[in-house]
ZADRENTOR-850430 format. One record per residue (C-alpha): residue in one letter; y negated, x, z negated. Coordinates in Angstrom, 1 decimal. Example, Ala and Ser with C-alpha at 12.3 -4.5 7.8 and 13.67 -1.06 7.14 Angstrom:
2
+----+--------+--------+--------+
! aa !     yy !     xx !     zz !
+----+--------+--------+--------+
!  A !    4.5 !   12.3 !   -7.8 !
!  S !    1.1 !   13.7 !   -7.1 !
+----+--------+--------+--------+
This chain:
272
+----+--------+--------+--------+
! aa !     yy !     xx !     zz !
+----+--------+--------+--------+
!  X !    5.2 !    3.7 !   23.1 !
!  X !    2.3 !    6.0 !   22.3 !
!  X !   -0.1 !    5.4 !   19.0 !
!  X !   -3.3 !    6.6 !   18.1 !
!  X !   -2.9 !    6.4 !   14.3 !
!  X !    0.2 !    6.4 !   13.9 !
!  X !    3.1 !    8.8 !   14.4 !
!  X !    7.1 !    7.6 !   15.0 !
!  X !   10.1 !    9.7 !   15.1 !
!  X !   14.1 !    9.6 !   14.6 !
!  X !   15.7 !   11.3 !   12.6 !
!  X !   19.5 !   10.6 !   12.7 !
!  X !   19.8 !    6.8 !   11.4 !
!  X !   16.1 !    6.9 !   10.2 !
!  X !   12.8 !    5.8 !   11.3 !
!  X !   10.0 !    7.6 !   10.3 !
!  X !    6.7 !    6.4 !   10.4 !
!  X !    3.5 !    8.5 !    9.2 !
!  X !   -0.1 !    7.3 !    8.7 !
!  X !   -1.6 !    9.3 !   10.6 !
!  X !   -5.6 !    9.4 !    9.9 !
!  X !   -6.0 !   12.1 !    7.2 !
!  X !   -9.7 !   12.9 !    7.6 !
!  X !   -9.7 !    9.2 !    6.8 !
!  X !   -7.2 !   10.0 !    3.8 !
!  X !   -5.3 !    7.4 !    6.0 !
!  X !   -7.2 !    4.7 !    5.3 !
!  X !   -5.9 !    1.1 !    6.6 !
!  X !   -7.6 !    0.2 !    9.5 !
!  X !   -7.3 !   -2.4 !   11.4 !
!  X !   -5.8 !   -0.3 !   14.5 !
!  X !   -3.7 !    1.3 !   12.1 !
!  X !   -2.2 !   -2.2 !   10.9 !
!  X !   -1.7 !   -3.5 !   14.0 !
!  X !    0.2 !    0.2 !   15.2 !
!  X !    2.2 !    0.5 !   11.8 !
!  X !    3.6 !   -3.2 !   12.1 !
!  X !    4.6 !   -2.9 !   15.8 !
!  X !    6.6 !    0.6 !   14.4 !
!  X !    8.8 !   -1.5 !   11.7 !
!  X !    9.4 !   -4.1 !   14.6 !
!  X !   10.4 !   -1.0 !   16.9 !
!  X !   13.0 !    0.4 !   14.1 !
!  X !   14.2 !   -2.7 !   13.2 !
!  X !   15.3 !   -3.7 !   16.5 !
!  X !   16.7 !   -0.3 !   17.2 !
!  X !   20.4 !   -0.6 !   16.7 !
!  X !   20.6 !    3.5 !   15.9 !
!  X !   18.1 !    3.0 !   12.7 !
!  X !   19.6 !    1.8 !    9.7 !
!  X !   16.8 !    3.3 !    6.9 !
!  X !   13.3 !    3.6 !    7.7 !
!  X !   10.5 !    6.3 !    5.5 !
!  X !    7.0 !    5.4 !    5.9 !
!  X !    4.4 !    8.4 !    4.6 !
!  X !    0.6 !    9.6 !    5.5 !
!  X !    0.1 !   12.7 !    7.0 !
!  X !   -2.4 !   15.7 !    5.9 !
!  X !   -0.6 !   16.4 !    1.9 !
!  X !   -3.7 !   14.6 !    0.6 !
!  X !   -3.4 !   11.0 !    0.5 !
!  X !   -0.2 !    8.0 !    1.5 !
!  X !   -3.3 !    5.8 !    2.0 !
!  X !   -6.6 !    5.6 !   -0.1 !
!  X !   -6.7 !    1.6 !    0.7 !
!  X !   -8.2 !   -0.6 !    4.1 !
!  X !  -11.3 !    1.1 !    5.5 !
!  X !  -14.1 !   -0.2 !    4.1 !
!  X !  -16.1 !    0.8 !    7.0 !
!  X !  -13.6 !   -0.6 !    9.6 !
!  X !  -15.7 !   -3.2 !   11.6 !
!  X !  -18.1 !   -3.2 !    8.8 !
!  X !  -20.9 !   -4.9 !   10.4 !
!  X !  -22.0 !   -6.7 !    7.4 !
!  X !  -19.2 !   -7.4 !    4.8 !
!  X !  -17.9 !  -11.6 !    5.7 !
!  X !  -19.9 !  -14.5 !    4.0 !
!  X !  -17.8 !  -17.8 !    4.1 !
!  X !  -14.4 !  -18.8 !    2.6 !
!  X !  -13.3 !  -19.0 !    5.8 !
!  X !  -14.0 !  -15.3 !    6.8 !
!  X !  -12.3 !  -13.9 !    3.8 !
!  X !   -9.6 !  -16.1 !    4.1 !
!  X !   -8.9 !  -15.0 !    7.8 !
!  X !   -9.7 !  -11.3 !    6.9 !
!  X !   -7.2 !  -11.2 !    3.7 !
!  X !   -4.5 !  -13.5 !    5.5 !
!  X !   -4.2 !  -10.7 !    8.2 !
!  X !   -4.4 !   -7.9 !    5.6 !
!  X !   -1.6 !   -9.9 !    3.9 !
!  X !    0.8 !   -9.9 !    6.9 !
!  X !    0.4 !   -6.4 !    7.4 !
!  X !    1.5 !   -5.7 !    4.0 !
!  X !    4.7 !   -8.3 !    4.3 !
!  X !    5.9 !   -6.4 !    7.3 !
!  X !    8.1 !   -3.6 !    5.6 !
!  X !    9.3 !   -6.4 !    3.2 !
!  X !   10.6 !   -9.0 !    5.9 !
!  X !   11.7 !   -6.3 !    7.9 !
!  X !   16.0 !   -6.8 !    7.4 !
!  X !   16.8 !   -2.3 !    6.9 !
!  X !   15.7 !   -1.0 !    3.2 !
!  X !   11.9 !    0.5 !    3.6 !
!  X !   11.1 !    3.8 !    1.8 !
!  X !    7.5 !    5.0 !    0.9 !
!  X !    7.3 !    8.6 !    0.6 !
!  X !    4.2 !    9.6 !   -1.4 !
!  X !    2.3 !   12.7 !   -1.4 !
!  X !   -1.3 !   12.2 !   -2.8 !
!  X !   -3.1 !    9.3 !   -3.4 !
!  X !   -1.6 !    5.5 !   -3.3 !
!  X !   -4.5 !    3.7 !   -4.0 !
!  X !   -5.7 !   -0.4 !   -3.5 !
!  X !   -4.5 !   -1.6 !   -0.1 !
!  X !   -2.3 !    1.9 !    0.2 !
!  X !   -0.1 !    0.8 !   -3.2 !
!  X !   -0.1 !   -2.6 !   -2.2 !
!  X !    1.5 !   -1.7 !    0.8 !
!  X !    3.9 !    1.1 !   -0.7 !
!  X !    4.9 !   -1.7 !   -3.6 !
!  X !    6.1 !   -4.0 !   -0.9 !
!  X !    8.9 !   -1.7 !    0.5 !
!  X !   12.0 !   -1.3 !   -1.3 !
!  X !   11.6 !    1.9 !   -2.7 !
!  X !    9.1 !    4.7 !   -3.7 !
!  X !    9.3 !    8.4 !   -3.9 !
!  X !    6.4 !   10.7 !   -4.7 !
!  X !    5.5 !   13.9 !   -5.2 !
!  X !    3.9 !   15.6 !   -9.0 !
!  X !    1.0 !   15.7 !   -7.4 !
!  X !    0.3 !   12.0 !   -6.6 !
!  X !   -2.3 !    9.6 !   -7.7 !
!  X !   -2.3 !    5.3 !   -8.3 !
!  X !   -4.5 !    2.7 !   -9.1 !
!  X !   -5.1 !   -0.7 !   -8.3 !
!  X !   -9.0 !    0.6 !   -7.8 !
!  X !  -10.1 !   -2.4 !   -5.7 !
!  X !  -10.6 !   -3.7 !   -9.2 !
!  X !  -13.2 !   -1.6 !   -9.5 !
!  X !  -15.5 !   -2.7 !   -6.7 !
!  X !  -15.0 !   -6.4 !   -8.1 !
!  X !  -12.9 !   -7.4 !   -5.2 !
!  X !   -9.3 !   -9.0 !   -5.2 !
!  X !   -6.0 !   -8.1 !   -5.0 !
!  X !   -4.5 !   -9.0 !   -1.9 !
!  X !   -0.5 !   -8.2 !   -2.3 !
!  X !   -0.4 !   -8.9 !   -6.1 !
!  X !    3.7 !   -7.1 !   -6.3 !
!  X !    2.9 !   -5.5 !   -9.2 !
!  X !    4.2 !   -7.9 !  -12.1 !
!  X !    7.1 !   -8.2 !   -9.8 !
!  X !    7.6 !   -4.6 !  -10.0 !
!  X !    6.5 !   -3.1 !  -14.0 !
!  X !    6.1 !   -6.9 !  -15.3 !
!  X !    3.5 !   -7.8 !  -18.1 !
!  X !    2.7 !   -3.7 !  -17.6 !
!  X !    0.5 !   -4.3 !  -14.8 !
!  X !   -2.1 !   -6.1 !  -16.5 !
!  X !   -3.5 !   -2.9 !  -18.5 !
!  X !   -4.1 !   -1.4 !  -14.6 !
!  X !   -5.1 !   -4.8 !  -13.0 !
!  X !   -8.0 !   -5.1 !  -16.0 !
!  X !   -9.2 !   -1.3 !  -16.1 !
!  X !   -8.7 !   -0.1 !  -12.4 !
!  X !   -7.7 !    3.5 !  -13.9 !
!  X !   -5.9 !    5.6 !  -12.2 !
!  X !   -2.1 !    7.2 !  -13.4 !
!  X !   -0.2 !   10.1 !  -12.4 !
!  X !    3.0 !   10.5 !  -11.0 !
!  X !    4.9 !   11.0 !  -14.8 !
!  X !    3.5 !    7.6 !  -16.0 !
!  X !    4.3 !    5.8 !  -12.9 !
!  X !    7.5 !    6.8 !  -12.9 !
!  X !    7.5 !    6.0 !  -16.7 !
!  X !    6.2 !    2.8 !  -16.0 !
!  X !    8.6 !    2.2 !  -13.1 !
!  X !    6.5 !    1.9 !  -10.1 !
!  X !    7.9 !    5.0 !   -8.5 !
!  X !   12.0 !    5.8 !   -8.2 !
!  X !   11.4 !    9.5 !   -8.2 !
!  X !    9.5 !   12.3 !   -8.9 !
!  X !    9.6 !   15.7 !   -6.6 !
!  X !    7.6 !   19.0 !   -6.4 !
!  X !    5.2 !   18.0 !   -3.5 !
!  X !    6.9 !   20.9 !   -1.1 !
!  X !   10.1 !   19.2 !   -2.0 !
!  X !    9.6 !   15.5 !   -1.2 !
!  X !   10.5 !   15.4 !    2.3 !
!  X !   13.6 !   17.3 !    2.0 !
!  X !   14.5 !   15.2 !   -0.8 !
!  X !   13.1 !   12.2 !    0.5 !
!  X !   15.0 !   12.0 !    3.5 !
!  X !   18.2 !   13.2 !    2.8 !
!  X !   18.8 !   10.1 !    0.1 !
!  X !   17.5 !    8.0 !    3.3 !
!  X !   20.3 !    9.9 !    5.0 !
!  X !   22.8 !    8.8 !    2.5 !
!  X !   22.1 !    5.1 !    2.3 !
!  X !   21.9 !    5.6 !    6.3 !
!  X !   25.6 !    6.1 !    5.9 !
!  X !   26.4 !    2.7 !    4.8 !
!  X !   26.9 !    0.4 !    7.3 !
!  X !   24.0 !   -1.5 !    8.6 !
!  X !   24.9 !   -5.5 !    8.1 !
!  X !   25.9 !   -4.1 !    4.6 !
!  X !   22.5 !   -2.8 !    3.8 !
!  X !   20.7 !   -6.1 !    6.2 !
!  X !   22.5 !   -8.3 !    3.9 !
!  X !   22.1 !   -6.4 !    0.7 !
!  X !   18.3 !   -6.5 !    1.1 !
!  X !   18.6 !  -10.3 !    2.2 !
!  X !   19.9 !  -11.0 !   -1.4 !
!  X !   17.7 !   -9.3 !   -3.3 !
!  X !   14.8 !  -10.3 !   -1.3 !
!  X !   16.1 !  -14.1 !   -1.5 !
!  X !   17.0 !  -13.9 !   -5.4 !
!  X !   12.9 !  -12.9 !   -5.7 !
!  X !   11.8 !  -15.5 !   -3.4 !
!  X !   14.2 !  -18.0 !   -5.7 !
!  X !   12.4 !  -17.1 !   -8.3 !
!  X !    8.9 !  -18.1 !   -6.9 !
!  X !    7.8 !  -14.9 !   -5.3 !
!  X !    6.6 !  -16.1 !   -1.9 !
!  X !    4.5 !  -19.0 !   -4.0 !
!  X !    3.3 !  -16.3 !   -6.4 !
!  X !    2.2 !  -14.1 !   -3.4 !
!  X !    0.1 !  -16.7 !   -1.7 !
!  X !   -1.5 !  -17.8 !   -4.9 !
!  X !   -3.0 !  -13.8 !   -5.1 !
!  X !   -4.3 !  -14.5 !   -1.8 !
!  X !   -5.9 !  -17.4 !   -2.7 !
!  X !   -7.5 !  -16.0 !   -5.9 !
!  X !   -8.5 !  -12.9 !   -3.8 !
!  X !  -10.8 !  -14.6 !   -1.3 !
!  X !  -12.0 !  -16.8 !   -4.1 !
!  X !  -12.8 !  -13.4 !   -5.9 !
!  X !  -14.2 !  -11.5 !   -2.7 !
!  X !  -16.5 !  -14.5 !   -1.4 !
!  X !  -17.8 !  -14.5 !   -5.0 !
!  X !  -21.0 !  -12.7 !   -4.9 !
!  X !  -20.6 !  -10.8 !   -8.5 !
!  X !  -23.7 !   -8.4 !  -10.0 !
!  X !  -21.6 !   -5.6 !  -10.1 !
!  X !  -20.8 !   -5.7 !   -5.8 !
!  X !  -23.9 !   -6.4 !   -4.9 !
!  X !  -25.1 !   -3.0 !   -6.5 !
!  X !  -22.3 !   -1.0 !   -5.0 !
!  X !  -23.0 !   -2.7 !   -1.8 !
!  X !  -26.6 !   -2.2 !   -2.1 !
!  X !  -26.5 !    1.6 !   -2.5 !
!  X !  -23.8 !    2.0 !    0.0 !
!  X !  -25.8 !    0.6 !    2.4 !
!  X !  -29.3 !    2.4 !    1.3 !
!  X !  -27.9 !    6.3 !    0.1 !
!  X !  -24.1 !    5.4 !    2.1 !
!  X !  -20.3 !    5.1 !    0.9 !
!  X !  -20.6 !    8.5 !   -0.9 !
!  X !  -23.2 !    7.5 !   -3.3 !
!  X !  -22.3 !    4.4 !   -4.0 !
!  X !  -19.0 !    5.7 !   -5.5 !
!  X !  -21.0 !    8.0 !   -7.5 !
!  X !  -22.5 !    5.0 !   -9.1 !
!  X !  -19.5 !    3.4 !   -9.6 !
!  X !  -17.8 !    6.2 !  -11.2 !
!  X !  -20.7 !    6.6 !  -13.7 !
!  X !  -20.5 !    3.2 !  -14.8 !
!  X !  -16.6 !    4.0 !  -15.9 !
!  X !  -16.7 !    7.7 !  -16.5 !
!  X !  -17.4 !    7.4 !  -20.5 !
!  X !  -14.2 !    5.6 !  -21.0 !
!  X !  -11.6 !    7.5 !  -18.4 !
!  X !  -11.9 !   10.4 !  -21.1 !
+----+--------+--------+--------+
């Protein structure tokens, strides 16, 4: 099959599947989506794959988050609209997780919003020195869709939830959002040959592995927890706050670029 934002390849026992829109910083749109969730269905059903390494193209960004400008002909109104529109952004986000072979997120650049969301739902994340994180949706007073991170750093998250500040690769490696740390002209190498190595382990092994640890979460309430964030995140995004409404208002008058300015000046005296 051919994509348009998307690239797929094999490498050995691995699946690799790159985001693909850097002059968008590879941005999630909806094509996008659609493509990378048909890719995990390809390699999962692919008897020769055992590991597969998701990752964005251009050195600059894994994803920035879902394109704001992606069918953007007037943001949604209703309930309704942001509860269809999140439910699908959602599912997208759940397909490297109920995919049955480990998931790997190899990070090079920024991770941000929808882009961490979707890196926190594989099974593991590398990145390079020179990447970037934040749960920066915050910042533009909308929700959360794919709320894994209390699942992943615990009672940490709520410090970057609140503030919307970025981190750097040390601290989120501190913290425990990433596995590893490499030099950015290192991460592939390094990247793929540990998928190489668990590739060596024999696939119902690693299908049932991942079932276990993905059932011992959902035990614990994580499928509940999950759907609760989506409930509080169209509940946040229909709410029409002072602070959106000004973003909105400039991006729409002066565009995106200016409106971020804005944003930014409103938290620059306390990112120092």
């Amino acid at each position: 099959m051919t994509y348009s934002t998307i690239t797929y390849e094999r490498d050995e026992r691995v699946a690799v599947i790159t985001l693909n829109r850097p002059e968008r910083l590879n941005a999630l749109s909806m094509e996008l989506c659609a493509e990378v969730e048909d890719a995990v269905k390809r390699a999962d059903k692919d008897p020769e794959i055992r590991i597969l390494v998701v990752t964005g193209a251009g050195g600059r960004a894994f994803s920035a988050g879902y394109d704001i400008a992606d069918g953007d002909e007037g943001m949604k109104e209703t309930v309704e609209e942001w509860w269809e529109n999140l439910n699908y952004d959602y599912d997208f986000t759940f397909s490297v997780w109920n995919c049955s072979k480990p998931v790997i997120a190899m990070i090079d650049g920024y991770c941000l919003a929808g882009g961490l969301e979707f890196a926190q739902m594989c099974d593991i994340r590398y990145c390079s020195d020179r990447s970037t994180f934040g749960v920066v949706e915050t910042r533009f007073a909308a929700g959360i869709v794919t709320l894994a991170m209390p699942w992943i750093i615990g009672q940490r998250s709520r410090e970057l939830i609140y503030s919307g500040k970025t981190i750097d690769a040390v601290e989120a490696h501190r913290l425990g959002l990433v596995n590893e740390v490499f030099a950015a002209d290192d991460l592939r190498a390094e990247a793929i040959k540990r998928a190489k190595g668990m590739s060596q382990v024999a696939l119902a092994c690693l299908q049932h592995n991942k079932r276990a640890l993905n059932g011992t979460m959902e035990a614990m309430g994580f499928h509940a927890a999950m759907r609760y964030g989506v409930a509080m995140a169209t509940l946040m995004d229909s709410t029409k706050t002072p602070e959106f409404e000004q973003f909105d208002a400039i991006r729409r008058e002066k565009g995106f670029k200016e409106a971020l300015k804005w944003r930014d000046a409103q938290f620059a005296p306390y990112d120092e």
